[in-house]
BASE-863969 format. One line per 4 residues: number of its first residue (from 1); their letters; for each residue x, y, z of C-alpha. Coordinates in Angstrom, 1 decimal, decimal comma, always signed. Example, Ala and Ser with C-alpha at 12.3 -4.5 7.8 and 13.67 -1.06 7.14 Angstrom:
<recs>
1) AS) +12,3/-4,5/+7,8  +13,7/-1,1/+7,1
</recs>
This chain:
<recs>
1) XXXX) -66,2/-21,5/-196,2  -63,8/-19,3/-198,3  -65,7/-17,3/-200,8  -65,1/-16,3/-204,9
5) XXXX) -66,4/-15,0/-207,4  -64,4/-16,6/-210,8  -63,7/-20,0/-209,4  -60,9/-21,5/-212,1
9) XXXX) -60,1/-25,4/-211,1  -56,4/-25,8/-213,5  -53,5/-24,2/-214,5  -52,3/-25,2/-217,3
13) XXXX) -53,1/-23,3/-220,5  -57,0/-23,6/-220,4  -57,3/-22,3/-217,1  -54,4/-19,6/-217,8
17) XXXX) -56,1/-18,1/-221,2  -59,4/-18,2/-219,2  -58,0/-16,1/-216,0  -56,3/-13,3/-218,7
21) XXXX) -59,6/-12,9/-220,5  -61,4/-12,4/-217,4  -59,3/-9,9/-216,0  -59,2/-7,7/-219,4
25) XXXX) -63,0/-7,3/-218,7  -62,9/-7,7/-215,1  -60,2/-6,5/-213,3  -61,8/-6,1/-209,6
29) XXXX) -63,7/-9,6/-209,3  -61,9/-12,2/-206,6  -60,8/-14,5/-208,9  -59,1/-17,9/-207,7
33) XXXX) -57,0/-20,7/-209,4  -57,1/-24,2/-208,0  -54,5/-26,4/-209,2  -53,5/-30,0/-207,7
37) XXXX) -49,9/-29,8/-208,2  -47,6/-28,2/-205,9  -45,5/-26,8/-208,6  -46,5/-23,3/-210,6
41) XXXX) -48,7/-23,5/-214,1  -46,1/-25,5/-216,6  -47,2/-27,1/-220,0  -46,9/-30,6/-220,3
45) XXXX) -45,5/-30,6/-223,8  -42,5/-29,9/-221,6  -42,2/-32,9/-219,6  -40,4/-34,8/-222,5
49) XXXX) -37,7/-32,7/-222,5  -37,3/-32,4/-218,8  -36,8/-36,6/-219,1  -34,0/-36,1/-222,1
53) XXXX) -32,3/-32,9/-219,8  -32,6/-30,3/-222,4  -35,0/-28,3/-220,1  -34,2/-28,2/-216,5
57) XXXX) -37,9/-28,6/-214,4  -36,8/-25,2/-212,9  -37,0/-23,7/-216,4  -40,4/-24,7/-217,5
61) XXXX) -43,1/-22,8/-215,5  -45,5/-20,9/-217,7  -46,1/-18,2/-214,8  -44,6/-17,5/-211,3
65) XXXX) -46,2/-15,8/-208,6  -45,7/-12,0/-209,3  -47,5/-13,1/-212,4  -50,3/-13,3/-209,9
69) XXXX) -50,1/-11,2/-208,1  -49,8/-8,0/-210,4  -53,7/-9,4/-211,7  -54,9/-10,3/-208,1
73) XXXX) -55,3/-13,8/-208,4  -55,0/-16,0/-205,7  -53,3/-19,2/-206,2  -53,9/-22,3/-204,4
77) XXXX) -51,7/-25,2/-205,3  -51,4/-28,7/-203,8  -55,2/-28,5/-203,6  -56,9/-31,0/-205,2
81) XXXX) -61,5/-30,7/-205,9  -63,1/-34,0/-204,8  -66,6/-32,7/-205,6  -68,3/-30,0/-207,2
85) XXXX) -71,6/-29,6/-205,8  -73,7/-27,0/-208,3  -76,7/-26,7/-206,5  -74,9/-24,5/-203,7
89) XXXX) -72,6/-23,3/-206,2  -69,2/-24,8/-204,1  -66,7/-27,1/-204,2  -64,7/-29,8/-201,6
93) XXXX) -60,9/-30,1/-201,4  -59,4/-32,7/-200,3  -58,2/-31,3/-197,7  -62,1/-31,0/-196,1
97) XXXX) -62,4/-27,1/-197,1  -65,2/-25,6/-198,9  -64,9/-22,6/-201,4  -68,0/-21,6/-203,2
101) XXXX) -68,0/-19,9/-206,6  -70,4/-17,5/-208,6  -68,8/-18,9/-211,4  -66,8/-22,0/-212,2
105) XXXX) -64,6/-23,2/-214,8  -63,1/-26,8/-215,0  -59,8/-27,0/-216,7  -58,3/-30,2/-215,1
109) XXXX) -57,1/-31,7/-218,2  -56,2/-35,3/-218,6  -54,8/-38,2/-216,5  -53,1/-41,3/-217,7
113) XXXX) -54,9/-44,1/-218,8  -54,3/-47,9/-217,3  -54,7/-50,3/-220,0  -56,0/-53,8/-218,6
117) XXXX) -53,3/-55,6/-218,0  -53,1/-58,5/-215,3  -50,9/-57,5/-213,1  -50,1/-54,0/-213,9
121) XXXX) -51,3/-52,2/-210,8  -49,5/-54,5/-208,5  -46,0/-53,7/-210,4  -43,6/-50,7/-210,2
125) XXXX) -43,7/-48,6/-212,9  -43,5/-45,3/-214,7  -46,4/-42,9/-216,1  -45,5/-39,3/-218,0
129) XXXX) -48,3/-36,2/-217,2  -46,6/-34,5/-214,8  -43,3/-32,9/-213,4  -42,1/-35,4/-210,8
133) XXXX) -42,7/-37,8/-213,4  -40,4/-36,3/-215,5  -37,9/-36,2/-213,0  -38,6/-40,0/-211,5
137) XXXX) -37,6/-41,0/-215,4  -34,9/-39,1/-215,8  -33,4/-40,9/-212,4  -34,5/-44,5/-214,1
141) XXXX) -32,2/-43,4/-217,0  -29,3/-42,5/-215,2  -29,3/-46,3/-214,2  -29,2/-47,3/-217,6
145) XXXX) -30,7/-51,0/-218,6  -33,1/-51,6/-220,4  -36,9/-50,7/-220,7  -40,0/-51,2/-221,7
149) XXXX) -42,8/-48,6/-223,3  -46,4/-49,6/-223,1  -48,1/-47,4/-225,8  -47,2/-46,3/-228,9
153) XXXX) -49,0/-42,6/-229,2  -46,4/-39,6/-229,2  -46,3/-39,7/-225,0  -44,5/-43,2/-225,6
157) XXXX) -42,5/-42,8/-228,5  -41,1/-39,7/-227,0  -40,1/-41,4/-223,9  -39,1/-44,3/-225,8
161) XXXX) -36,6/-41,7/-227,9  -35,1/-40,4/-225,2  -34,7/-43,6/-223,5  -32,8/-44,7/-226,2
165) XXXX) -30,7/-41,4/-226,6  -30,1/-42,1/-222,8  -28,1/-45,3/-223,9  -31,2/-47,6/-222,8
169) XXXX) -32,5/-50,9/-224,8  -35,8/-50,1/-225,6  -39,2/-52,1/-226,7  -42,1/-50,3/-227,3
173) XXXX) -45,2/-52,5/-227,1  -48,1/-50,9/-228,8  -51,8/-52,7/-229,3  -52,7/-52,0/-232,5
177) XXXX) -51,0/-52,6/-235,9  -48,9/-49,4/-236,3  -47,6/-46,7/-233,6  -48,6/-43,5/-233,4
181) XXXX) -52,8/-44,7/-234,6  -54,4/-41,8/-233,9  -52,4/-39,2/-236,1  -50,7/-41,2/-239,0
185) XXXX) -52,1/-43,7/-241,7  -50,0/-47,2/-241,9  -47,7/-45,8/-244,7  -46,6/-42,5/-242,5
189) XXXX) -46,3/-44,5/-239,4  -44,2/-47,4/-240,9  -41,6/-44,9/-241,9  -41,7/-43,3/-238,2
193) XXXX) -41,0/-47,2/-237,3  -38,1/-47,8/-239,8  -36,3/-44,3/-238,1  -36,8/-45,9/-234,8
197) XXXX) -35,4/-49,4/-235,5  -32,6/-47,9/-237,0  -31,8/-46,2/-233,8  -31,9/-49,2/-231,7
201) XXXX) -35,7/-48,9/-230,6  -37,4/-52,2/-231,0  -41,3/-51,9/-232,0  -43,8/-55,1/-231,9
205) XXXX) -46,9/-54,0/-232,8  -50,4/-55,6/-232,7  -49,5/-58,0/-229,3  -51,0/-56,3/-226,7
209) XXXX) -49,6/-57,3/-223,1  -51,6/-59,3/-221,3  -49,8/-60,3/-218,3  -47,1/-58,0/-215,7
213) XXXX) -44,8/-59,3/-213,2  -42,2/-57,9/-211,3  -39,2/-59,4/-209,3  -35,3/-58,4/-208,6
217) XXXX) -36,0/-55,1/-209,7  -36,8/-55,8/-213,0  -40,3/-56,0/-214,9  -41,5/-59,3/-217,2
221) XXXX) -44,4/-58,6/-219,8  -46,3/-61,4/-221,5  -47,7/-60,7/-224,9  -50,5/-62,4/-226,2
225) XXXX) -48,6/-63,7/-228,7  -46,8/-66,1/-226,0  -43,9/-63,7/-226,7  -41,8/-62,7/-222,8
229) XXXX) -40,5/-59,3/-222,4  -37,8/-58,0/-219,4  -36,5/-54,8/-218,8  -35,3/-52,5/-215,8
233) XXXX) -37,7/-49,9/-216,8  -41,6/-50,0/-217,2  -43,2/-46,5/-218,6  -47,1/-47,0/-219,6
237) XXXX) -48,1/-44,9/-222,3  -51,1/-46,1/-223,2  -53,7/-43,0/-223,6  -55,1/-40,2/-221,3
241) XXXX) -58,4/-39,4/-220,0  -60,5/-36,3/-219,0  -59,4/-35,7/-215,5  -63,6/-35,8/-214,3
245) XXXX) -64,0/-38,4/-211,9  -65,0/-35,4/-208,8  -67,9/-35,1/-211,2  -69,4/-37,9/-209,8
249) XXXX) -73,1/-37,3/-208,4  -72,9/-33,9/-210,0  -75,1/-32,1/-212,6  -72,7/-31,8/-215,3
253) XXXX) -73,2/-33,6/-218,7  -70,5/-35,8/-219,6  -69,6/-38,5/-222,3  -65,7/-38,8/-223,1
257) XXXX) -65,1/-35,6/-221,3  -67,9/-32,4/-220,1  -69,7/-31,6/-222,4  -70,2/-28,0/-223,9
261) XXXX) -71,9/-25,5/-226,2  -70,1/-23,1/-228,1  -69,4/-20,3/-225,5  -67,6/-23,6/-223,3
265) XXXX) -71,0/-23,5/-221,0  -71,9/-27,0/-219,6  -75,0/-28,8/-218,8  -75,1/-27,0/-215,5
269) XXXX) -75,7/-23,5/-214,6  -72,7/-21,0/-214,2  -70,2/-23,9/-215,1  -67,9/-23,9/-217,9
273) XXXX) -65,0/-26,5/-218,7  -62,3/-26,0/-221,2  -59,1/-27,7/-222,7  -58,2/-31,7/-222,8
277) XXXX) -61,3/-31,9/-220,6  -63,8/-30,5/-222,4  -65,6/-32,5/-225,4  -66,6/-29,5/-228,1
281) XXXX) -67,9/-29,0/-231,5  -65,7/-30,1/-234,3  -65,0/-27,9/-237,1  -65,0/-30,4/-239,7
285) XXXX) -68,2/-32,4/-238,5  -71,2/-32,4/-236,4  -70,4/-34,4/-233,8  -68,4/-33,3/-230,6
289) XXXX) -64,8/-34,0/-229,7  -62,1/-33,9/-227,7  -58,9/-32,8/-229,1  -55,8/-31,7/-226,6
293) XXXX) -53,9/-29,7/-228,1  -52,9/-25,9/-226,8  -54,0/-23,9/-229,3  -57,4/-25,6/-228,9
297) XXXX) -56,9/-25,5/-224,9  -55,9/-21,8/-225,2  -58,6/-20,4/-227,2  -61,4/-22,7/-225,4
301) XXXX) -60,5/-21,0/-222,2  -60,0/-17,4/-223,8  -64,0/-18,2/-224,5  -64,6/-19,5/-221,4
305) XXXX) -63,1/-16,6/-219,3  -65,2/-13,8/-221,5  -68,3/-15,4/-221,1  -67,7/-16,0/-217,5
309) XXXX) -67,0/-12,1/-217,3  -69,7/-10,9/-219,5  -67,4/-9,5/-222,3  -69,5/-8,5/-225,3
313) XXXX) -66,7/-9,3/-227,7  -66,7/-12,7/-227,4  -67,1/-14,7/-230,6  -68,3/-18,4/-229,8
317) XXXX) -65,8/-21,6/-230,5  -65,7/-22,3/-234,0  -64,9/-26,0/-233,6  -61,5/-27,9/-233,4
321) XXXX) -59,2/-29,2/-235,7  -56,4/-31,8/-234,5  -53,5/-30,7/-235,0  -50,1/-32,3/-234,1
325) XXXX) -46,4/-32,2/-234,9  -43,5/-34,5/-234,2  -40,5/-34,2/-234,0  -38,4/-37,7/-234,0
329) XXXX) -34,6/-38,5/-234,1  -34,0/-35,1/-236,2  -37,0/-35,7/-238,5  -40,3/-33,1/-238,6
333) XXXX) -44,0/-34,3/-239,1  -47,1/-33,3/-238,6  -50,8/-34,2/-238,6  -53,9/-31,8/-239,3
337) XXXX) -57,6/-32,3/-239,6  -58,9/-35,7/-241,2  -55,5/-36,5/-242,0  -56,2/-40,3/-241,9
341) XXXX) -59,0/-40,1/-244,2  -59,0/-42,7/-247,1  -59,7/-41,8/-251,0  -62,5/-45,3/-250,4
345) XXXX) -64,1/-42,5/-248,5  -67,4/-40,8/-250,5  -66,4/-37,9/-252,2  -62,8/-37,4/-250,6
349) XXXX) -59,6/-37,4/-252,9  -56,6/-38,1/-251,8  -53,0/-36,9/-253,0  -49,9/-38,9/-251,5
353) XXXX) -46,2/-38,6/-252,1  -44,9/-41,4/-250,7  -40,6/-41,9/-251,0  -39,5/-44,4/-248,6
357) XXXX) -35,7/-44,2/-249,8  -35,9/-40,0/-248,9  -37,6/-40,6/-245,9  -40,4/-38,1/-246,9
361) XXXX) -44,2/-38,6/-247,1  -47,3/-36,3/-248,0  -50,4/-36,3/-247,7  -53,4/-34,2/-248,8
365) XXXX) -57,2/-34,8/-248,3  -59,8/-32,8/-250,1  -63,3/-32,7/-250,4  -64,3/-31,3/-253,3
369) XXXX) -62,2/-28,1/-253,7  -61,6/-27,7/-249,9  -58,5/-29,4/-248,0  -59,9/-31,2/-245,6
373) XXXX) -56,8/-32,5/-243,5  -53,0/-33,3/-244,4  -50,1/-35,0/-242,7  -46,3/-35,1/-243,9
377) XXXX) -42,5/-36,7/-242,9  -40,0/-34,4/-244,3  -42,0/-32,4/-246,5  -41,7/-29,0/-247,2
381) XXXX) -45,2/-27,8/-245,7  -45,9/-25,5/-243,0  -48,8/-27,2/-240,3  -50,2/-23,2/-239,5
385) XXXX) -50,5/-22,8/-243,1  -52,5/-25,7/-243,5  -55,1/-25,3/-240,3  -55,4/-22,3/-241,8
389) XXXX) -56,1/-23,2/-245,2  -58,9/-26,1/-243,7  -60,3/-23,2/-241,5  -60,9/-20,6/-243,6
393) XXXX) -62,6/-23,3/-246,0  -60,6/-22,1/-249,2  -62,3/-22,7/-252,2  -58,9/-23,7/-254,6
397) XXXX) -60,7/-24,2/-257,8  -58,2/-24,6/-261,0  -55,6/-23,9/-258,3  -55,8/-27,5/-256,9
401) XXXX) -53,9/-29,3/-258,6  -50,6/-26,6/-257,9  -51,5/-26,7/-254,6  -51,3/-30,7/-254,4
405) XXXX) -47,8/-30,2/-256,5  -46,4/-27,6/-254,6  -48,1/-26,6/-251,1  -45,6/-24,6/-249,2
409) XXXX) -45,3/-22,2/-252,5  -49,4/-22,3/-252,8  -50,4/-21,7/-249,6  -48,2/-18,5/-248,9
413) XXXX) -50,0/-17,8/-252,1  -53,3/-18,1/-250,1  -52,0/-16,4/-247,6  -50,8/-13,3/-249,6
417) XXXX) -54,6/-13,1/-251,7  -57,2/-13,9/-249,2  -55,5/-13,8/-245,7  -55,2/-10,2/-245,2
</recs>
């Protein structure tokens, strides 16, 4: 049984921020990286781009192995953890080996989602998390044809743009009534929809696929509408999930994802978890959430990796805010905090600027005096500005309404007064 003493299982940018804090505190500790893909850390905010071509896949690795080896990390990849086993303070690979930890940090992030489809197991398709993914798409496109996208969050309408750049006939399927649910309110999101029609990308939304066939190398969906779809191409985007399952039998707390305290500590002892796996406090509630994005997955696992190395500097997580921008056949929008809060809400007001013919919406939420969350198509805001403004709970007083009129010019304002 190989032997370590900081045990970190991920490589993306959770289990990257966590290694750098701990050797700014600890340089001498035998500190080891786990990572189930073959390929070096890479982001997978990438992958999109590696499907379009912009980025080549040799181009997107977020460190390479002198990176490693200057800080005396050892690297395993192509190993993947089948069970963490906290009482003897070890782990199994795959492989049948056995490392054991003084301390342990899970950073595996998230793995797609199968929505329950009939059928959908059984037949050939396409998923998007990680690089031969990428690259297995980008091969379907060279084909050309047509396609299908199952899912209608960004993973999906990204894929689905650059299907459709690609010169493919595209159909995004997507559950509910509007794409992209989970960041923008019905108004937003039916703007996104009109840019995508436009540019040849059929949307049918609220029919979720019920049924999956496949024959002659193409795909047939059934809707539950009675409605038959056929394409060439079948990419399911239809969520992501903490990557947990080698949790099973173990110790550590769990509901969506592992659950953890303000310094990223779980249930069990000398265990931490960080990033899209990790379900944490919420800045703007009481209750605890996941939220995957990287600046959340960077600074949970800056805390992580000082508490795991003793570093009396650490501050404790001061909750997440969602934060998410978009970028969409030359258009820019963004999505922060409660941004799809309703003025029906108690005590929440609303501002919206909605101009369909200028393709630009806004959208401020406030409680009180406070912004509370914001999203926007076209508008001139900043999204660091405004997590910024929600986090450092700025009290706008007679300054609200200018702010509602004219963010970008108010919140450099802000910036310049109380941000120093």
């Amino acid at each position: 049984m190989s032997r370590t003493k900081y045990l970190i299982i991920g490589s993306s940018h959770a289990g990257l921020s966590a290694a750098e804090a701990i050797r700014l505190y600890d340089q001498d500790g035998a500190l080891t990286m786990i990572s189930a893909e073959k390929a070096y850390p890479y982001s997978p905010t990438i992958l999109p781009y590696v499907v379009s071509g912009k980025v080549h896949e040799d181009r997107i690795f977020l460190r390479d192995q002198a990176w490693f080896d200057k800080r005396n990390i050892r690297f395993l990849n192509g190993a993947t953890v089948t069970g963490v086993h906290a009482e003897k303070k070890s782990v199994s690979l795959e492989s049948g080996r056995e490392m054991s930890y003084e301390k342990l940090l899970i950073a595996t992030g998230a793995e797609p989602e199968l929505p329950p489809v009939a059928g959908l197991k059984e037949c050939p398709h396409y998923k998007l998390r990680t690089v031969d993914d990428a690259i297995n798409i980008r091969g379907a496109l060279k084909k050309g044809g047509s396609a299908i996208v199952l899912g209608g969050g960004l993973i999906g309408m990204h894929a689905a743009e650059n299907m459709a750049r690609a010169g493919l006939k595209v159909t995004v399927v997507e559950m509910l009534r509007q794409v992209l649910p989970g960041y923008f309110d019905p108004q937003a999101a039916g703007l996104i929809q009109k840019v995508f029609t436009e540019n040849g990308v059929k949307i049918l939304t609220g029919n979720p696929a019920t049924n999956v066939t496949s024959a002659h190398g193409a795909c047939a969906v059934s809707l539950r509408n009675g409605l038959d779809l056929s394409a060439h191409v079948l990419l399911v985007a239809a969520g992501v999930r903490p990557r947990i399952s080698f949790l099973a039998g173990s110790p550590v707390g769990t509901d969506a994802g592992i659950l953890v305290d303000e310094r990223m500590r779980t249930s069990a002892q000398d265990i931490w978890a960080a990033g899209d796996v990790a379900q944490a406090g919420s800045f703007l509630g009481p209750e605890k959430i996941l939220n995957g994005i990287v600046p959340d997955a960077v600074e949970q696992g800056r805390i992580a990796g000082m508490d795991m190395a003793g570093d009396p500097s650490l501050k404790p997580y001061s909750g997440g805010i969602a934060m998410n921008t978009y970028s969409f056949f030359g258009n820019r929008s963004f999505s922060v905090g409660l941004s799809l809060a309703e003025a029906s809400e108690e005590d929440l007001e609303v501002d919206t600027i909605y101009s369909p013919a200028g393709l630009k919406y806004q959208k401020l939420v406030f409680r009180e005096d406070r912004l509370i969350g914001a999203s926007a198509i076209n508008a001139a805001l900043d999204p660091g500005v405004i997590c910024q403004t929600i986090r450092r709970k700025v009290q706008m007083g007679e300054m609200k309404r200018g702010f509602a009129a004219s963010p970008l010019e108010y919140g450099r304002l802000f910036m310049s007064r109380l941000w120093r």
